[in-house]
C-alpha positions in Angstrom: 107.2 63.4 112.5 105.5 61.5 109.3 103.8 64.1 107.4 100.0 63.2 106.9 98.5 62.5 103.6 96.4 65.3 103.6 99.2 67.9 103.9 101.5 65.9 101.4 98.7 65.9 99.0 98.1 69.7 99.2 101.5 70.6 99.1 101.7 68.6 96.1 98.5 70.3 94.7 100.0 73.4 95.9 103.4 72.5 93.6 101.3 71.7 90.6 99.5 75.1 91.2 102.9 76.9 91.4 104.0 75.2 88.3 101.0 76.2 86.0 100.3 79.9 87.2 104.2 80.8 88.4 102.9 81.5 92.0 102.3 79.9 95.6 99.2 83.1 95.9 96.1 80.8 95.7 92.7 82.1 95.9 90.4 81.3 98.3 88.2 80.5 95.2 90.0 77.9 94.2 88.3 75.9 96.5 90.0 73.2 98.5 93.5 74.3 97.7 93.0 78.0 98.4 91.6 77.3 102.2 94.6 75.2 102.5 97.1 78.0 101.7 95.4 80.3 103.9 95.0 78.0 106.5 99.2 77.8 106.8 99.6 81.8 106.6 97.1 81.6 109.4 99.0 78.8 111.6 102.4 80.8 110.5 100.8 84.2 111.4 100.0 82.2 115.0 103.1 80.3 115.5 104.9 84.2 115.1 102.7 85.8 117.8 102.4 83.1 119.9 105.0 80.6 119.6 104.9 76.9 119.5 102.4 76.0 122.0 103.0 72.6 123.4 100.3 70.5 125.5 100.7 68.6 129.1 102.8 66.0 127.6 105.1 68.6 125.9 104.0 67.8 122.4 103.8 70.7 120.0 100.3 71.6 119.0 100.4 72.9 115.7 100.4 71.3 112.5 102.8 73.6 110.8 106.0 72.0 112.0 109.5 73.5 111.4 109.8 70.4 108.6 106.2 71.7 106.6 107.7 75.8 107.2 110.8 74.8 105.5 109.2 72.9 103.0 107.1 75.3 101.9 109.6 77.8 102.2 111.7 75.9 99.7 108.8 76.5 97.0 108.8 80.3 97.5 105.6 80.0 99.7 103.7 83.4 100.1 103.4 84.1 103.4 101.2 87.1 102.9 99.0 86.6 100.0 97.7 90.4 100.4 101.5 91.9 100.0 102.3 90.1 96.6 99.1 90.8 95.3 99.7 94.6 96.0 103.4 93.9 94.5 101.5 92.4 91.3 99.1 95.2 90.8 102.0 97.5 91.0 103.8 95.8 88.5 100.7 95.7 86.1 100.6 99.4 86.7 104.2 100.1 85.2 103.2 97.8 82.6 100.5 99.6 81.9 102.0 102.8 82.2 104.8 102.1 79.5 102.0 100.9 76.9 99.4 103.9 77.7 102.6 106.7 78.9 99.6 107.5 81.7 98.5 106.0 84.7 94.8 107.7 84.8 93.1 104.0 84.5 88.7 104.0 84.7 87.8 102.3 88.5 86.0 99.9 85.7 88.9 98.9 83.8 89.7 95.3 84.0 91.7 93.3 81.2 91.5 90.0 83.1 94.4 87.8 81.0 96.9 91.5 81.3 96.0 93.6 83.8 93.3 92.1 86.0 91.0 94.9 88.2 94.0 97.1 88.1 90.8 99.9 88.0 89.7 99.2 90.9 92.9 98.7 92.9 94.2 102.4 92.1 91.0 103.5 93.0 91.5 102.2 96.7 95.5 103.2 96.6 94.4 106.5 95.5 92.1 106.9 98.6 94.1 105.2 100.9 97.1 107.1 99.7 95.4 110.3 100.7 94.2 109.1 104.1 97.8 108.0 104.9 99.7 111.3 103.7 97.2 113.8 105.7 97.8 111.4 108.7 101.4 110.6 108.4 102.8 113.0 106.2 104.1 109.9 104.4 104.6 109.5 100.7 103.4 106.4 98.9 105.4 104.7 96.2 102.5 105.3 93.7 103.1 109.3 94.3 106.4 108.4 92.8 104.8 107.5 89.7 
């Protein structure tokens, strides 16, 4: 299957991306390039519910062929944008921690070059954190901390 020039050219925007900001996790606000990323993490999301769905001639349907999956897989594609960014506020957490030796951060704090709405996201771990313990009895890895 001959890859069209529309996918090449986004996978080698996507490549450029990787190479400037050290990661595959494109915002949607990036414009162009960030609908394209979610796009494939939507058809991959699909294509692991669903299957490959083929039409009356037997011809696969989606765009994401096995060739484009492996591809992007051999950049370190994201698959779920929403995981890594939880894994990256986390990180920025610890950071912070071992500057600051606390982890009370203001829901307003926001360094955006270091430690980017890390306020904000501890404020919603916090809550969810307290919905999921008095429902599961679990323990989140931020209680660790």
């Amino acid at each position: 299957l001959p890859y069209s020039t529309g996918w090449e050219d986004q996978f080698q925007s996507l490549c450029k991306y990787q190479h400037k900001y050290n990661t595959t996790n494109v915002p949607l606000s990036y414009g162009k390039l960030g609908v394209w990323v979610k796009k494939q993490r939507e058809a991959r999301k699909h294509q692991l519910i669903h299957g490959y769905e083929y039409d009356m001639t037997g011809k696969c349907t989606s765009t994401l062929t096995l060739e484009r999956i492996e591809k992007l897989d051999s950049i370190n594609f994201l698959w779920q944008g929403h995981d890594y960014t939880w894994e990256e506020h986390y990180q920025h957490l610890l950071s912070y921690k071992k500057e600051y030796g606390h982890v009370r951060v203001s829901q307003k704090y926001d360094v955006p070059k270091k430690y980017p709405k890390l306020g904000l996201w501890l404020t919603v771990q916090r809550s969810e954190g307290r919905k999921s313990e008095q429902k599961n009895g679990d323990e989140s890895r931020l209680t660790k901390e």
